[in-house]
KOLBA-642506 format. One record per residue (C-alpha): x, y, z. Coordinates in steps of 0.02 Angstrom, whole numbers, plus 32768, in hexadecimal, padded with zeros to 4 digits. Layout:
+------+------+------+
!    X !    Y !    Z !
+------+------+------+
!    X !    Y !    Z !
...
+------+------+------+
//
This chain:
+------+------+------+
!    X !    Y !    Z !
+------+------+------+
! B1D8 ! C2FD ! AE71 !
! B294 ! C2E8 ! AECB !
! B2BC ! C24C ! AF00 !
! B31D ! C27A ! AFA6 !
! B384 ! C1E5 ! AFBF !
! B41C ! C24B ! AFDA !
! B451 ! C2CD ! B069 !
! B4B9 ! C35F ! B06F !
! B4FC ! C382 ! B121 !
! B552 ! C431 ! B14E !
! B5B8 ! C42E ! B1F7 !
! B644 ! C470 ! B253 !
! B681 ! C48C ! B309 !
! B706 ! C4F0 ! B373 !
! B746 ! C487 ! B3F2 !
! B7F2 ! C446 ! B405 !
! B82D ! C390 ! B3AA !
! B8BD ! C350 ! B409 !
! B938 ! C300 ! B36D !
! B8DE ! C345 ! B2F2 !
! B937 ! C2FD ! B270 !
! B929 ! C240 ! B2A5 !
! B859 ! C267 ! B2A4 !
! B860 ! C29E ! B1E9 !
! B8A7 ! C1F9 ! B1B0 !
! B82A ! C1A0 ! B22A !
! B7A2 ! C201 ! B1E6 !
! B7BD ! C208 ! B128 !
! B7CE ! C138 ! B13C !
! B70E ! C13E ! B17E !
! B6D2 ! C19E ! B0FE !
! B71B ! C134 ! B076 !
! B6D9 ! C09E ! B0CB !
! B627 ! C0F6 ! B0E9 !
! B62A ! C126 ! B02D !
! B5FE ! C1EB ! B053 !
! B647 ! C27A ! AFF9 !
! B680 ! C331 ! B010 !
! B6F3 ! C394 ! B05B !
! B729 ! C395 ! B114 !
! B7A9 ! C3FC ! B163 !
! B800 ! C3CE ! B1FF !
! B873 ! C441 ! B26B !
! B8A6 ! C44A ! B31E !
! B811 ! C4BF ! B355 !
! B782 ! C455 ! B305 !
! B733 ! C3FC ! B266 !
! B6D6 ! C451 ! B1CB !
! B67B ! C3E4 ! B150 !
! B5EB ! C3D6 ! B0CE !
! B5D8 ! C32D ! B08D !
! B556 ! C2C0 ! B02E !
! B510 ! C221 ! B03F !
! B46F ! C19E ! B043 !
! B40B ! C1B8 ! B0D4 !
! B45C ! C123 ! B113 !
! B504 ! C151 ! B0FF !
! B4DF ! C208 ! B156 !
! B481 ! C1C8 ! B1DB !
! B511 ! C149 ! B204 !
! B588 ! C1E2 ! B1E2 !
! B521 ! C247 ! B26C !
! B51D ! C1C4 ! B2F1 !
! B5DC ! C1A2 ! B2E5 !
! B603 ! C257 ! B305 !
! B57D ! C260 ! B380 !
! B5DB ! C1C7 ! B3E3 !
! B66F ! C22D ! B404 !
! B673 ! C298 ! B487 !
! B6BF ! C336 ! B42F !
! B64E ! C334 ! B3C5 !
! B5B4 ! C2E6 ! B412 !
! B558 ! C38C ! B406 !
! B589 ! C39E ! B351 !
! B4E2 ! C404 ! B2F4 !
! B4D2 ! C3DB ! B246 !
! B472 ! C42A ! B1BD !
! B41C ! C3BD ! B14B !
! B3FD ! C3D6 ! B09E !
! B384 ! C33F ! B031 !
! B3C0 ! C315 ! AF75 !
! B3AB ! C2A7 ! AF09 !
! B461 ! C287 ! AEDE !
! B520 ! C2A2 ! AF34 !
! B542 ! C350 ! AF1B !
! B605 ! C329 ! AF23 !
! B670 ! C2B3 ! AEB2 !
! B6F0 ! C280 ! AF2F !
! B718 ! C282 ! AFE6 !
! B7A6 ! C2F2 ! B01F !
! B7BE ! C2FA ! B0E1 !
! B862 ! C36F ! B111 !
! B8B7 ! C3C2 ! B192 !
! B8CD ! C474 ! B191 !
! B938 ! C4E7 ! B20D !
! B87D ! C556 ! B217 !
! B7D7 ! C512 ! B1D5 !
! B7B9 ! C5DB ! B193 !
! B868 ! C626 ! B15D !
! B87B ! C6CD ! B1C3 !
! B928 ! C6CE ! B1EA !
! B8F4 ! C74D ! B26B !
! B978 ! C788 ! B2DC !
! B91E ! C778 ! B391 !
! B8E1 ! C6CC ! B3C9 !
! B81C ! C6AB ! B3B5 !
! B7BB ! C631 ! B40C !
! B70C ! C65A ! B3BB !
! B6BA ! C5FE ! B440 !
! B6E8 ! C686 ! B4B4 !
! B70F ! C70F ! B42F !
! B680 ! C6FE ! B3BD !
! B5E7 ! C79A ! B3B6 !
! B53C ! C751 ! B3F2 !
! B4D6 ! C6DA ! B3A4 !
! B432 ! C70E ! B353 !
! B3A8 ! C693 ! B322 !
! B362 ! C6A8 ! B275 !
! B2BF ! C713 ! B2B7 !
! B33B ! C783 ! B329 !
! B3AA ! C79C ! B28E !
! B30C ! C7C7 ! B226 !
! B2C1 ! C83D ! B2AD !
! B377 ! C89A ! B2A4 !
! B38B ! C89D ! B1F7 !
! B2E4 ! C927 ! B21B !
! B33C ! C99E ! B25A !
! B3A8 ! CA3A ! B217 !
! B42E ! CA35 ! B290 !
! B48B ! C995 ! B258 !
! B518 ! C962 ! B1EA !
! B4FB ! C8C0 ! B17D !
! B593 ! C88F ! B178 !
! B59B ! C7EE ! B0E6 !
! B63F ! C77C ! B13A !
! B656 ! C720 ! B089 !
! B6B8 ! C748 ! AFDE !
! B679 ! C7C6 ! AF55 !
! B635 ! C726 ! AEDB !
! B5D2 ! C6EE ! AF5F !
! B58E ! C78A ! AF8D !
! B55D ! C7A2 ! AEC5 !
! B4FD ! C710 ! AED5 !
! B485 ! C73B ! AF5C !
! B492 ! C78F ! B00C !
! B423 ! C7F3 ! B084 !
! B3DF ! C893 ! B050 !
! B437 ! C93A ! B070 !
! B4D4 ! C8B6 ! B0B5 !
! B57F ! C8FC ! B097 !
! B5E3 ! C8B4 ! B011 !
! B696 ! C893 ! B059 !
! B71B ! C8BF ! AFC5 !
! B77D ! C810 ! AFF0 !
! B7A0 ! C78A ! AF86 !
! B7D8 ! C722 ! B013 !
! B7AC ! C70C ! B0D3 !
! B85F ! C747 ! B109 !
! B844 ! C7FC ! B0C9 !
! B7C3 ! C810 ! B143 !
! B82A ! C862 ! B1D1 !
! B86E ! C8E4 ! B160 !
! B7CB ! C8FF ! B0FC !
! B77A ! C914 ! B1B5 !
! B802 ! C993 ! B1ED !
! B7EE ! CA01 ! B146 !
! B736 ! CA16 ! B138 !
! B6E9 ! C9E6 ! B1D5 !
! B760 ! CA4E ! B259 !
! B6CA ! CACB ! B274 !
! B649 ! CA62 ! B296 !
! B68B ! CA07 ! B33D !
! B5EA ! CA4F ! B392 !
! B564 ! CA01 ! B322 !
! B50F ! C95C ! B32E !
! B57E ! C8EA ! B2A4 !
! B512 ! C850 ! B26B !
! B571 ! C7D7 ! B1F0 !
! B545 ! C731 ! B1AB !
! B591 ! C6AB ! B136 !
! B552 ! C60F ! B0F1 !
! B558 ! C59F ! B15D !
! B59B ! C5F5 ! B212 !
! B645 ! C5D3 ! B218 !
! B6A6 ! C669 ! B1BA !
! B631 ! C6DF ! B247 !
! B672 ! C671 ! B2CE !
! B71A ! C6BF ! B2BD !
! B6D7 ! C769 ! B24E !
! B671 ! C7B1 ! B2F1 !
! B722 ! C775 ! B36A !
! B795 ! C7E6 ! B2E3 !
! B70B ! C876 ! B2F6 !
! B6F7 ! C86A ! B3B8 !
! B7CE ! C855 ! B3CB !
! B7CC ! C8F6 ! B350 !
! B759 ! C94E ! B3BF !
! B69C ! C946 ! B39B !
! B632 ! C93E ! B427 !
! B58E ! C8F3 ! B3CF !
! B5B2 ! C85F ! B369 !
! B540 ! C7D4 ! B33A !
! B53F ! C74A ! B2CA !
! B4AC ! C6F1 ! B25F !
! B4AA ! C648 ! B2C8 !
! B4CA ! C5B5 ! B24A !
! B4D5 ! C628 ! B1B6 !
! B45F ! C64C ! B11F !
! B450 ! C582 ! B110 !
! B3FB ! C590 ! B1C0 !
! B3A2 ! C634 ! B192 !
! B342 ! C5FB ! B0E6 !
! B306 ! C547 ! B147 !
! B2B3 ! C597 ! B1E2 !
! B204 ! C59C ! B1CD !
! B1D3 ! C63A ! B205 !
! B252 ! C6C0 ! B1B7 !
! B24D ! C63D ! B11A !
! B2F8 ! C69E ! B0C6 !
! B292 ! C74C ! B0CF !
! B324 ! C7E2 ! B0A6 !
! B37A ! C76C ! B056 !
! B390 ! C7A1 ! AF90 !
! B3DB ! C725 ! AF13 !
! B417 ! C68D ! AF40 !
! B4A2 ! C632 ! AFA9 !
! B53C ! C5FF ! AF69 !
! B57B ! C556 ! AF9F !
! B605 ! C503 ! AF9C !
! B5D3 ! C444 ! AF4E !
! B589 ! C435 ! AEA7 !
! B4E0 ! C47F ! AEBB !
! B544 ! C52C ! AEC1 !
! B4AB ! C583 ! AEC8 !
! B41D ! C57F ! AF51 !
! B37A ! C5DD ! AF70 !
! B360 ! C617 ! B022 !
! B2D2 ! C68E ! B00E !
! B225 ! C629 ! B004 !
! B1B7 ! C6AB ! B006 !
! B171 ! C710 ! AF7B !
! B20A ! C79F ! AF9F !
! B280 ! C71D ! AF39 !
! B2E5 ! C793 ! AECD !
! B38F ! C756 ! AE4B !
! B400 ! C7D6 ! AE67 !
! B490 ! C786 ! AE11 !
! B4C5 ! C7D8 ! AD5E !
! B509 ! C787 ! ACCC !
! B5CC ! C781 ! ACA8 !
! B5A1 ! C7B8 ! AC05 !
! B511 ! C816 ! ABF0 !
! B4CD ! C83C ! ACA1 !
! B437 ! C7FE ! AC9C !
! B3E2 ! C7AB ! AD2D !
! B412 ! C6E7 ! AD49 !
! B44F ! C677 ! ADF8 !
! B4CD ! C608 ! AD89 !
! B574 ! C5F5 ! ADA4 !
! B5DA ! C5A8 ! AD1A !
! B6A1 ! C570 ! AD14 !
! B6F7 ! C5C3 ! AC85 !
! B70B ! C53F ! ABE0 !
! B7C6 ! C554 ! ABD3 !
! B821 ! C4F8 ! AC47 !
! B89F ! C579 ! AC6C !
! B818 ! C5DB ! ACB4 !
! B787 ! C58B ! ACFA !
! B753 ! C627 ! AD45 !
! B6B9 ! C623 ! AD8B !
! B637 ! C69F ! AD5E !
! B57D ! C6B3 ! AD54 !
! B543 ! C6A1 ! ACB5 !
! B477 ! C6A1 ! AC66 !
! B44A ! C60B ! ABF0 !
! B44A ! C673 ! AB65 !
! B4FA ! C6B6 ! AB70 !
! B53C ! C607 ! AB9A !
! B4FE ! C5C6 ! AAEE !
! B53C ! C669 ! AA99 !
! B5E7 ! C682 ! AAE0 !
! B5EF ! C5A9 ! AB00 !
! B629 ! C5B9 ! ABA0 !
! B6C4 ! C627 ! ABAA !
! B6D1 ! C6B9 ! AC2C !
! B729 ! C72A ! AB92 !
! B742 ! C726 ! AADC !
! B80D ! C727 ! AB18 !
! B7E7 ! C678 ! AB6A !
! B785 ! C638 ! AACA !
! B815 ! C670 ! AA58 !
! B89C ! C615 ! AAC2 !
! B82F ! C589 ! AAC5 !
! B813 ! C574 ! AA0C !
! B8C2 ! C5A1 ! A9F3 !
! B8F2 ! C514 ! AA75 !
! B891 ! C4AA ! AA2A !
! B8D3 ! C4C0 ! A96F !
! B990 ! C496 ! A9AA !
! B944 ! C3F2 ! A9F9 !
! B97F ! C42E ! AAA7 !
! B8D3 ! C421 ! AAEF !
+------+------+------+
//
């Protein structure tokens, strides 16, 4: 039985932070003093953050964003544990909270495709004349995503524009639904596709976090599971008897939802691996990693 003494809260907002700079400083000094950990990301057009903490610490961490007025509207999703799923706290500021480097201006509050709930999403993902359009990178989407979703060939967020351009050009007329983990890569995914010209763009409202809690849909369509981005790596979304693992081993392609770091630290790629093949090949990604390890390690330079 987990003892849930810990939370894991998933948040972010567009909306403009006048010195954005001087409110990173001010913010990483609250966390430290609160004692939560994680990641938050601070840039002129709004805050992104997942973060863990007692109850008590997140509850305190929710009512002092709630007590500012930018962000008194602030929804965060809230995951139980029974331990911090980050080591430290890093709070930073960032010229974008999702690198596009897109070359028109985007406000997705007024750019951004519309918003459907998880049952809307669900009830669309029924029909034959829609794109499933996955808004994440191609390790994520090896991990789990929705059924029949297209798999964007991107390793990063910026290459969506030209990735968009080369393979989507025809398809301007369909209905484009995308999703992401948590919401914020569609916020500005569905304001690229509507500036490049689609006419029907929506977006999974608060992501596949969102999608697997609601109590109706329950993560149905959703095959594998969710990659995310604190030490948990991997989460289940679909709760109903559908649940599927649709990752494949590194090694031997067999089925498994692990994701391990490469042993040699000149590599620490990260790859999905089964428990067998972990044992067998000890952790490395290649035999070419295990030999420079060894070989690193008989010099005495590791």
């Amino acid at each position: 039985m987990m003892n849930n003494e810990y939370r894991i809260l998933l948040f972010y907002k567009y909306i403009e932070i006048p010195d954005p700079e001087a409110f990173t400083a001010e913010h990483l000094q609250f966390c430290k003093d609160l004692g939560v950990k994680g990641r938050i990301l601070i840039a002129s057009e709004g805050i992104n953050g997942t973060l863990s903490g007692t109850v008590e610490q997140t509850e305190e961490y929710m009512k002092h964003m709630h007590s500012n007025p930018l962000f008194s509207d602030l929804f965060f999703k809230i995951d139980e544990s029974d331990r911090h799923a980050f080591k430290k706290i890093f709070v930073r500021h960032k010229e974008e909270l999702v690198t596009l480097r897109y070359d028109k201006k985007l406000d997705p509050n007024v750019d951004g495709g519309k918003r459907l709930q998880p049952k809307e999403f669900y009830e669309y993902l029924q029909r034959d004349d829609v794109i499933v359009l996955d808004g994440r990178s191609d390790y994520e989407y090896a991990l789990g995503h929705f059924r029949n979703a297209v798999k964007p060939d991107v390793e990063t967020f910026r290459e969506f524009p030209e990735w968009i351009r080369e393979n989507l050009a025809e398809l301007k007329d369909k209905p484009i639904l995308t999703y992401c983990t948590g919401g914020i890569r569609c916020e500005m995914l569905t304001s690229v596709l509507q500036k490049e010209g689609f006419k029907d763009v929506y977006q999974l409202d608060g992501g596949i976090v969102t999608y697997g809690k609601d109590s109706e849909v329950q993560g149905r369509g959703f095959d594998g599971n969710c990659y995310v981005f604190d030490e948990r790596i991997s989460v289940r979304i679909n709760q109903t008897d559908e649940h599927v693992v649709v990752g494949k081993c590194h090694h031997c392609g067999e089925a498994t939802d692990r994701y391990i770091n490469c042993a040699d630290d000149t590599c620490h790629l990260q790859h999905l691996v089964c428990e067998e093949c972990e044992t067998t090949r000890r952790g490395y990604c290649s035999t070419a990693c295990e030999e420079h390890d060894l070989a690193a390690a008989a010099s005495g330079k590791n």
